[in-house]
Structure formats: C-alpha cells, structure tokens
ROLO-820759 format. One line per field, with one value per residue: x, y, z of N, C-alpha, C in turn; residue in three letters. Coordinates in pm, 1 decimal, always signed. Atoms other than C-alpha are relative to their C-alpha. Example, Ala and Ser with C-alpha at 12.3 -4.5 7.8 and 13.67 -1.06 7.14 Angstrom:
2
n_east: [+89.0, -82.0] $
n_north: [-119.0, -119.0] $
n_up: [+0.0, -6.0] $
ca_east: [+1230.0, +1367.0] $
ca_north: [-450.0, -106.0] $
ca_up: [+780.0, +714.0] $
c_east: [+90.0, -77.0] $
c_north: [+120.0, +109.0] $
c_up: [+0.0, +73.0] $
code: [Ala, Ser] $
This chain:
173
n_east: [-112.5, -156.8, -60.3, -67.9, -107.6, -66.9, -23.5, +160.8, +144.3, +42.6, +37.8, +63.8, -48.3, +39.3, +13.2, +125.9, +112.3, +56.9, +117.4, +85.7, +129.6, +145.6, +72.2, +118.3, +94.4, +111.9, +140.9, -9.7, -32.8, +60.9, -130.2, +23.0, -100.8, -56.1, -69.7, +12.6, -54.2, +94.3, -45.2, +54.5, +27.7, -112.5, -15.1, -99.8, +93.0, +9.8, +105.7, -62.2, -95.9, -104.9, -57.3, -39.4, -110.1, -133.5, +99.8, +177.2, +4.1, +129.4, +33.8, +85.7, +66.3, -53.6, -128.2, -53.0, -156.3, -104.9, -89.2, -153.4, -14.5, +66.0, +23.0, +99.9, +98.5, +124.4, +97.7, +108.2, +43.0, +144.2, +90.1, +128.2, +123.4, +165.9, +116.5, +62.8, -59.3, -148.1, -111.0, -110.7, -139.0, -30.2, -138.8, -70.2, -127.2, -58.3, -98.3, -90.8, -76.5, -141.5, -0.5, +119.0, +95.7, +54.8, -1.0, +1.6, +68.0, -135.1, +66.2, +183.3, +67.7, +135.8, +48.8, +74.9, +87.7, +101.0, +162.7, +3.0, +108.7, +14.2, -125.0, -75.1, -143.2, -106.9, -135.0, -161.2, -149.3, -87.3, -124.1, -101.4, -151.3, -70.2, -107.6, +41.9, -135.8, +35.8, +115.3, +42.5, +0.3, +60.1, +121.1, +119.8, +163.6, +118.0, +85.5, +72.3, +93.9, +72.1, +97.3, +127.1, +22.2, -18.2, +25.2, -124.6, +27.5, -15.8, +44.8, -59.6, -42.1, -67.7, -53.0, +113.6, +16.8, -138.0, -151.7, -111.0, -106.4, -145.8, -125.2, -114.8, -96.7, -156.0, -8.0, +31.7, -99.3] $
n_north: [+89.6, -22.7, +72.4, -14.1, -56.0, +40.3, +3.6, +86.3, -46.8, +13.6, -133.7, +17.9, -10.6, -127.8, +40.1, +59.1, -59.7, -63.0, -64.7, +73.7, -116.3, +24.0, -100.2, +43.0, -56.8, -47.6, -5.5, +82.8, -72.9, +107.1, +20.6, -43.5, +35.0, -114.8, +44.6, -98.1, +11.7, +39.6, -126.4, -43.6, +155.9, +88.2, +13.6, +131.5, +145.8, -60.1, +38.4, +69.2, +60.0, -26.8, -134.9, -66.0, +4.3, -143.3, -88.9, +33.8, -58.1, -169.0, -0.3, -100.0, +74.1, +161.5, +13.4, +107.9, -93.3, +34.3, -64.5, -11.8, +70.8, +110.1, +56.1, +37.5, +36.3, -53.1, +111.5, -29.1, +112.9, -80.3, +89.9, -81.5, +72.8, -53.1, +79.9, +21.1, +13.3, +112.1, -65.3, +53.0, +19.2, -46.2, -5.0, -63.8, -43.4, -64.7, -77.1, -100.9, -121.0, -11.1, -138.3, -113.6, -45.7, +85.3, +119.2, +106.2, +112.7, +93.2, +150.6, +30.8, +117.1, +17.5, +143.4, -27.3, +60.3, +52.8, -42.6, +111.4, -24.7, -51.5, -18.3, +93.6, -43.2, +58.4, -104.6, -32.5, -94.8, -115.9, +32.0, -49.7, -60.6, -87.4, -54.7, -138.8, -59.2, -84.1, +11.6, -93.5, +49.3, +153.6, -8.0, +97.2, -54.6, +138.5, -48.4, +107.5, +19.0, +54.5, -29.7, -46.9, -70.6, +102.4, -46.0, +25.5, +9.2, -66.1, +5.5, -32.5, +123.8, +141.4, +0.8, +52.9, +22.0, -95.8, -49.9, -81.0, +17.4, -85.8, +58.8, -12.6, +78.4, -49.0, -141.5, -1.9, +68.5] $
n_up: [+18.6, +17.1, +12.9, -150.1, +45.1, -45.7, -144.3, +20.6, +12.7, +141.7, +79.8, +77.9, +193.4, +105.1, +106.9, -3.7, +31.3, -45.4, +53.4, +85.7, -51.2, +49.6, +9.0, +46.9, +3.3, -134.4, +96.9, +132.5, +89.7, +136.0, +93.0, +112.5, +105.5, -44.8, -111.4, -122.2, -124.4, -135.6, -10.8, -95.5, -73.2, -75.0, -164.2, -12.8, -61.6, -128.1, -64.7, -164.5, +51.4, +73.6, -63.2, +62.7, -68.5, +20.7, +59.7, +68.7, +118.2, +29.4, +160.0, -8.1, +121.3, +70.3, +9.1, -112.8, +8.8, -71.2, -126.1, +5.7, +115.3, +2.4, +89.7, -23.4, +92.3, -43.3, -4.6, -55.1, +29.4, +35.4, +83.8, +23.3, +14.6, +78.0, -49.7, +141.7, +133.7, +1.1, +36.5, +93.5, -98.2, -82.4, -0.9, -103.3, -13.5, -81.9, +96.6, -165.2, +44.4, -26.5, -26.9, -35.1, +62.0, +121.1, -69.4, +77.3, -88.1, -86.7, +33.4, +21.5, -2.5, +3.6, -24.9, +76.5, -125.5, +46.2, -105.7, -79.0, -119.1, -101.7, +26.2, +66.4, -69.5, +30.9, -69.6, +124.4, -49.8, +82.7, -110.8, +10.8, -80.9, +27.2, -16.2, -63.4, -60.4, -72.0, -56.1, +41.2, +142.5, +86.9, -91.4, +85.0, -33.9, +81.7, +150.0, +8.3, +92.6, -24.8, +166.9, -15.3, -169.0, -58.3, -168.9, -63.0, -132.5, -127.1, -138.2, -130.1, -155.2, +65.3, +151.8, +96.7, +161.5, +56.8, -95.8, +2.3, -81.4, +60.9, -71.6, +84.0, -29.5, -62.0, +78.4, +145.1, +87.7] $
ca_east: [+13338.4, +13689.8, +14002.4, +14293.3, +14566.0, +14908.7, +14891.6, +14510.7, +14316.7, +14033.5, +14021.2, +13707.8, +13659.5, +13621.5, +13552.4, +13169.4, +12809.2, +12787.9, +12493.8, +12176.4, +11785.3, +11437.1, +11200.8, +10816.7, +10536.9, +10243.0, +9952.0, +9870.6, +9925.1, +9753.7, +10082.4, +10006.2, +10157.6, +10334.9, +10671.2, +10611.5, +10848.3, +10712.7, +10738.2, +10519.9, +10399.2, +10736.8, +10833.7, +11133.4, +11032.5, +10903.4, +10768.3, +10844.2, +11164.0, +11290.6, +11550.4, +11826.3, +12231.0, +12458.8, +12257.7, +11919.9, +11894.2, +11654.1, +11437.2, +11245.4, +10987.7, +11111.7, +11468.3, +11669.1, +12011.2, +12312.0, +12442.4, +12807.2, +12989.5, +12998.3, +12980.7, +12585.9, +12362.2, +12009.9, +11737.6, +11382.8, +11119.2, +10749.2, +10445.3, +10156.8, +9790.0, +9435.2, +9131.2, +9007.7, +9278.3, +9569.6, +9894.4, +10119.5, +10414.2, +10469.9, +10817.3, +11020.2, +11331.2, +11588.9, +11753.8, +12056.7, +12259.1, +12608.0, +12551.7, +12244.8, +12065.8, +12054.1, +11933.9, +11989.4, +11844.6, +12074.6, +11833.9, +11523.9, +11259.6, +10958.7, +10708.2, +10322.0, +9990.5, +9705.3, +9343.4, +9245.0, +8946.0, +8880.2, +9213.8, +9521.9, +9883.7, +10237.0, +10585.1, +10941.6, +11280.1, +11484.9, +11851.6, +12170.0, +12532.1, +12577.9, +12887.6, +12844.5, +13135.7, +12951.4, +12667.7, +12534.3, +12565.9, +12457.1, +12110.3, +11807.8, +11482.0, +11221.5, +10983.8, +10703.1, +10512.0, +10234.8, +10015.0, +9697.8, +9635.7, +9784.6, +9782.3, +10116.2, +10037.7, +10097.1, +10109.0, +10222.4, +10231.0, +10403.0, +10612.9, +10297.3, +10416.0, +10708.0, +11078.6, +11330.6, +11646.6, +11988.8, +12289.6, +12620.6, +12887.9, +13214.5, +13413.4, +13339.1, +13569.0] $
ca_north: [+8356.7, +8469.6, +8393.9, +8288.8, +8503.4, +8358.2, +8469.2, +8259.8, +8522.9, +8541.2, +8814.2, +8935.6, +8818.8, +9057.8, +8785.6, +8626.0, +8823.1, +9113.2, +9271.7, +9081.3, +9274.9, +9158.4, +9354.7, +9296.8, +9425.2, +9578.9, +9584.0, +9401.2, +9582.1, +9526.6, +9487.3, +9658.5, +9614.4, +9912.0, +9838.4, +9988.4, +10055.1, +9876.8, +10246.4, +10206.6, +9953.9, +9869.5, +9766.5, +9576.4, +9232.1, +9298.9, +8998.3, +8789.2, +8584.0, +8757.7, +8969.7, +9187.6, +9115.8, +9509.6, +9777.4, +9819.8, +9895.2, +10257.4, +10292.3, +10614.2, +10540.4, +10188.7, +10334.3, +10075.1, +10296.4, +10050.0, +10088.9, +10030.6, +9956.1, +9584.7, +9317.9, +9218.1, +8965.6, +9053.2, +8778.5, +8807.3, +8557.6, +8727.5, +8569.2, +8701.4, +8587.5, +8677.2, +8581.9, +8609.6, +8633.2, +8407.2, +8639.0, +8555.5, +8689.0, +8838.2, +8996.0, +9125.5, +9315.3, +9390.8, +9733.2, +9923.4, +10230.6, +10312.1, +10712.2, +10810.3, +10809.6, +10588.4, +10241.5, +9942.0, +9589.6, +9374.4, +9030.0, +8941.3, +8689.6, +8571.6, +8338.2, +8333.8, +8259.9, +8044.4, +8152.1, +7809.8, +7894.5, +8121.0, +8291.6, +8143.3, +8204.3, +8165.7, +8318.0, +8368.3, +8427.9, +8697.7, +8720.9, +8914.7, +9024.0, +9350.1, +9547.6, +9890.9, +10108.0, +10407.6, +10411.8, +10738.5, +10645.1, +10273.3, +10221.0, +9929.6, +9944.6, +9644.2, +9693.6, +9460.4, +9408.7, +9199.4, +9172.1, +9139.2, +9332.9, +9113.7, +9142.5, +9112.7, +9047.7, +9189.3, +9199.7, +9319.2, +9043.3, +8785.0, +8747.9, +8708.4, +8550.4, +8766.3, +8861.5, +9101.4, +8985.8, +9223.8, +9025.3, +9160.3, +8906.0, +9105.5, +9414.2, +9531.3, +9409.5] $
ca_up: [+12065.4, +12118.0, +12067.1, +12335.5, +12367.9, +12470.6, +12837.9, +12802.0, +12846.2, +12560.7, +12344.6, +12151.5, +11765.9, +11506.4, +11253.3, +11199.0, +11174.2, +11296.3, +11164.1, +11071.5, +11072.1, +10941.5, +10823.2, +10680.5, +10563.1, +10797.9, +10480.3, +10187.5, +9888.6, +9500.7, +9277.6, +8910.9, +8547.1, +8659.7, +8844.8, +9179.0, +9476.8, +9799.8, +9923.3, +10218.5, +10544.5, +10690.8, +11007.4, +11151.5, +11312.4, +11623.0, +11715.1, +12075.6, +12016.1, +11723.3, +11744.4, +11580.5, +11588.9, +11583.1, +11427.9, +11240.4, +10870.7, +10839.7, +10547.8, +10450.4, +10173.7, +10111.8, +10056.1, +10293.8, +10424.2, +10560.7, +10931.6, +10817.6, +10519.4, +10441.1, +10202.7, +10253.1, +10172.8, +10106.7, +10128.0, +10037.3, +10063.9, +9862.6, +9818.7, +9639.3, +9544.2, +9377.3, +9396.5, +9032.4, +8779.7, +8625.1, +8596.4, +8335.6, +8543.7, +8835.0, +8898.9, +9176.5, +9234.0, +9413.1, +9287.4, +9459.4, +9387.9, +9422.9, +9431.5, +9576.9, +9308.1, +8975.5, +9078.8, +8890.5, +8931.8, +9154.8, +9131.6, +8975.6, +9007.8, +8844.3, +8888.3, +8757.0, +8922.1, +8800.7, +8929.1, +9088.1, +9347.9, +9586.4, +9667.0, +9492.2, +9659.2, +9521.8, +9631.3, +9484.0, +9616.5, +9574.7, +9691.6, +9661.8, +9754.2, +9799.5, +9815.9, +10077.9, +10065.1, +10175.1, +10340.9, +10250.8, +9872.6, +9823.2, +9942.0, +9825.4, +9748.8, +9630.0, +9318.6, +9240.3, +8905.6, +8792.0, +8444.9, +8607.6, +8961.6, +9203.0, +9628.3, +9785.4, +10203.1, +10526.2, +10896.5, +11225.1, +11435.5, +11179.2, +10871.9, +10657.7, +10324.9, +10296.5, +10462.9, +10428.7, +10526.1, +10547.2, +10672.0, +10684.6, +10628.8, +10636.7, +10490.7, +10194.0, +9884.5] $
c_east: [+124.7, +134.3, +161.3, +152.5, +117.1, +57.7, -158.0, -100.1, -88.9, -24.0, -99.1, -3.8, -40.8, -53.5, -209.5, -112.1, +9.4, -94.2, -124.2, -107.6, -43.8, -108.5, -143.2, -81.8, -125.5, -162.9, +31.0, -11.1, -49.1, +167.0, -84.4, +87.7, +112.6, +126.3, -18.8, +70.1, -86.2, +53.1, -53.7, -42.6, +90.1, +16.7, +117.8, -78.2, +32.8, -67.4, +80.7, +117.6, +87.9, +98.2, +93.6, +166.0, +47.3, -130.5, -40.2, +33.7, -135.2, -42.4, -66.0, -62.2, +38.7, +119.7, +77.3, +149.5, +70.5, +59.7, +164.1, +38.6, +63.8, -2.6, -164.9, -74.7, -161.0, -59.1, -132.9, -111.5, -136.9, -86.7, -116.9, -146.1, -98.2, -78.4, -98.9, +59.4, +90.3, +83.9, +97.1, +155.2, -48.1, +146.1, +32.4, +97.4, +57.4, +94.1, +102.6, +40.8, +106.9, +44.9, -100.1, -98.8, -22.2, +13.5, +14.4, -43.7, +118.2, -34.3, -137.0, -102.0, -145.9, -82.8, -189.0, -93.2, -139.6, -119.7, -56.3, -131.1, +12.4, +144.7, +122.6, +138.9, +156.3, +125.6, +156.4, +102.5, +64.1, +146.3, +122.1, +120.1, -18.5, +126.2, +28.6, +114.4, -27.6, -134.6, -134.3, -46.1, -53.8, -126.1, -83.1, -77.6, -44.2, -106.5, -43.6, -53.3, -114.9, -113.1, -153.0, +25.5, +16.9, +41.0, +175.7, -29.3, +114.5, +13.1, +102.8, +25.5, +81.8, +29.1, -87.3, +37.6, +124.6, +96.3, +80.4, +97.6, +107.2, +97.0, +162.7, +110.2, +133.4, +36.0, -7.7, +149.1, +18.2] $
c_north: [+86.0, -66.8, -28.2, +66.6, -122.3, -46.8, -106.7, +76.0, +11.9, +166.7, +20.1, -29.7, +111.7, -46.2, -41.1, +147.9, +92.8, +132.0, -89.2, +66.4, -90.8, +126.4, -44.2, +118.1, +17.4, -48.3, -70.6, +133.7, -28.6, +98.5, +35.3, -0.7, +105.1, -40.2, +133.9, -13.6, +9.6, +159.0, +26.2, -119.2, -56.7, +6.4, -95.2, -135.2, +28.3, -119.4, -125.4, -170.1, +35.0, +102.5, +46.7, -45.0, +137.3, +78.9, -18.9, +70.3, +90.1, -71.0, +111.5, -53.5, -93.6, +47.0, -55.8, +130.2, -139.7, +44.5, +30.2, -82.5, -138.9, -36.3, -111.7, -101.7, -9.5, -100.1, +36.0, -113.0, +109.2, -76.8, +113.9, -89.7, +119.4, -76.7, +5.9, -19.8, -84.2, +163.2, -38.0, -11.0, +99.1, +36.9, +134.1, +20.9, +31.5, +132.4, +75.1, +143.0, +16.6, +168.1, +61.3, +34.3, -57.1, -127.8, -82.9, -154.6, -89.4, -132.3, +55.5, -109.3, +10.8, -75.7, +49.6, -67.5, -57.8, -16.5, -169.8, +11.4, +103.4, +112.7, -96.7, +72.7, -63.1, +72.2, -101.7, +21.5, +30.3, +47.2, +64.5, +55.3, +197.6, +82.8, +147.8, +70.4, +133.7, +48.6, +120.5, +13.3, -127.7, -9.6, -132.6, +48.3, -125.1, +53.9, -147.7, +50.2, -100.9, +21.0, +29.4, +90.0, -171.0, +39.9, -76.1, -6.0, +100.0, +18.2, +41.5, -97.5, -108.7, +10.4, -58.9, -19.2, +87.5, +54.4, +33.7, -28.0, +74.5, -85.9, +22.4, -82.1, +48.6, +108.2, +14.2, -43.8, +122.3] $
c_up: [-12.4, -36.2, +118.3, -14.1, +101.7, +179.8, +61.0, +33.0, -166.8, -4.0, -128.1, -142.5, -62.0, -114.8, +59.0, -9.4, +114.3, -11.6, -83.6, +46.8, -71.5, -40.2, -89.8, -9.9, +68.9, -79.1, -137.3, -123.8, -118.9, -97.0, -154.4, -119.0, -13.8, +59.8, +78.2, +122.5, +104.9, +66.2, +185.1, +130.9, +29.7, +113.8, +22.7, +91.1, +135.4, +91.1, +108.3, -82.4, -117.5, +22.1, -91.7, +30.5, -57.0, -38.9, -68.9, -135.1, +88.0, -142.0, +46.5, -153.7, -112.4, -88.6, +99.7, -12.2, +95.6, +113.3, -27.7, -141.5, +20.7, -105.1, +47.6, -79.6, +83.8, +2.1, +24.9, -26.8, +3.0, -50.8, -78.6, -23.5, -34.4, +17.8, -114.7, -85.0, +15.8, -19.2, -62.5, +40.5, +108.7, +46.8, +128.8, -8.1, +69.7, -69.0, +99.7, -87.3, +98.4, +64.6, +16.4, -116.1, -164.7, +65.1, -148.3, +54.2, +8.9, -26.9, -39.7, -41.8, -69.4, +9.7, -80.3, +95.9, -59.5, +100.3, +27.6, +11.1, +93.4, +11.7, -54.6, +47.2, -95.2, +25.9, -52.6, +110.6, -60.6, +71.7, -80.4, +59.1, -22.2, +83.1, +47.7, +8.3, +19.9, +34.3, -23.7, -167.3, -6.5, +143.3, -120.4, -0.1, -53.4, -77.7, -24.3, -173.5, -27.9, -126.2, +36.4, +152.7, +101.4, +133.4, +30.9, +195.1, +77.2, +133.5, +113.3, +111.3, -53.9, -93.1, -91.4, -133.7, -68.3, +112.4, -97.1, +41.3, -27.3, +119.0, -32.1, +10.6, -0.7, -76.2, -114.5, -41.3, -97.0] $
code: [Unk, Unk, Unk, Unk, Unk, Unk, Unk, Unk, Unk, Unk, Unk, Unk, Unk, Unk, Unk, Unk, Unk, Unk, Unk, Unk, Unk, Unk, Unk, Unk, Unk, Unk, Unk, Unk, Unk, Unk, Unk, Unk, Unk, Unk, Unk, Unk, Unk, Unk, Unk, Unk, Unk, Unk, Unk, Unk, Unk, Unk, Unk, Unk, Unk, Unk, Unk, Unk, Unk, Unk, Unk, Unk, Unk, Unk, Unk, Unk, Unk, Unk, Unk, Unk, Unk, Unk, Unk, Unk, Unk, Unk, Unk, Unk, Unk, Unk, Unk, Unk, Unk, Unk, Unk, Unk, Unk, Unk, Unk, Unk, Unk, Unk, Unk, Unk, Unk, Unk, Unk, Unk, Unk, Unk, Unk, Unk, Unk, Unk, Unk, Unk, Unk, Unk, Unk, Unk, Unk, Unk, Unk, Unk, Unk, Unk, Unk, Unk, Unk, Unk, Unk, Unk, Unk, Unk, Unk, Unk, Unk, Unk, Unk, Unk, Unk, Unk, Unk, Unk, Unk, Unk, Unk, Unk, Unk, Unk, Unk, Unk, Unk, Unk, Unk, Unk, Unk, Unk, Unk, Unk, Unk, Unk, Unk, Unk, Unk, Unk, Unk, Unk, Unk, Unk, Unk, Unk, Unk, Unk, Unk, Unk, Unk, Unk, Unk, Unk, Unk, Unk, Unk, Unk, Unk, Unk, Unk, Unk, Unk] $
C-alpha cells in the first residue's frame, strides 16, 4: 500500500508491519519445579502456506536476537499436559534484557493441570510489548516451570500446542 504523490504517482509506505516471524518447537520437553530456559528444539515455521513478512528473528540456545530496532509485540500461545499427575501451577515466562545480560521477567502466566485420564492437556497465553533500541543488547528468552514434571509438546510439521510470535509494530519509543 502506498501513498499518492501530487504528480499521482504512488509512493511506497513506510508506515504498517514490517516485520512479523513464527517460531515453534521441534520436541516435547518434561517442564521441572526448576525454571528452565526452552534452550533447545527451535525452528521457524516452515510449514506450506506460512510465511515470514521483512527479516527473521535468530536465536542461539533459546536466546531470540531482533533484526532491527522496534517497538515489538511478542505473542505466545503454550500448552502443556501429563499423563499421571495434577500440577498445582504451571508457569511461563517471557524474560528480556536491555544489556546483554541481566534478564528480567517481561510477562507471566499461570495456569494448573488436573490429572483426569489418560493424558490431560491445558495451555496459557503469554504476551508482551517490547521496546528494541539495540539489537545487540535487548534479546528474549522463554522459561517454563511446573510443581510436578510436566511435558510441554512439539513438532516439525505443525504448531503443536504452542507459538512463538515476534511482530514488529513500529519504531521504538
């Protein structure tokens, strides 16, 4: 979408999305009373019809790095499940950092899981602004917990039970 200049030709916008990625998990994972950074099993969404707008967030052991600085929002949709225990909570995070290197938690969600039958499933969202003003310095990561041992999903061919979303909506503030 452009916009029309005086002589009527159109000239490109600069305003609206330009940067949105996906990203998921490859393997299921057992979540511990431990908080533990999802560190490992990523992949961007690779699968027929989805696709990517501007450049790709990186990650190196489930540290996420920003293509450009940006005022972002993150979006994650996590399920988990067991197949014997109740969990009192279950909690997820989103944490960032400003300088490379002390994180703090940006959002956090919890929810709880009552052993049922057989396997038992339940999932949380988790969602935040953040504010990139140098890309080299502010970075995410995701961190799970979980009272009893609890399975977080996986897969390569499909957003199994969980998404990553990074969308950047405009310059940083």
């Amino acid at each position: 979408i452009g916009t029309l200049q005086n002589n009527g030709s159109a000239v490109a916008s600069t305003n609206g999305i330009t940067m949105a990625d996906q990203w998921r998990r490859t393997a299921a994972m057992t979540i511990t009373s431990t908080a533990q950074v999802l560190s490992a099993n990523w992949e961007q969404v690779d699968t027929s019809g989805q696709g990517t707008i501007g450049s790709s967030m990186t990650q190196s052991s489930g540290i996420f790095t920003f293509p450009s600085t940006g005022l972002y929002l993150i979006l994650v949709n996590q399920g988990f499940y067991d197949n014997s225990n109740d969990s009192r909570y279950f909690e997820f995070k989103i944490d960032a950092t400003i300088n490379n290197s002390s994180y703090t938690t940006q959002s956090r969600m919890t929810s709880s899981l009552k052993h049922i039958s057989s396997y038992t499933y339940s999932m949380l969202t988790c969602n935040t602004y953040f504010n990139v003003t140098d890309t080299s310095l502010c970075k995410v990561r995701f961190k799970a917990e979980s009272q009893n041992n609890t399975l977080i999903g996986g897969d390569t061919a499909f957003n199994e039970s969980q998404s990553y979303t990074f969308i950047r909506l405009g310059d940083s503030v």
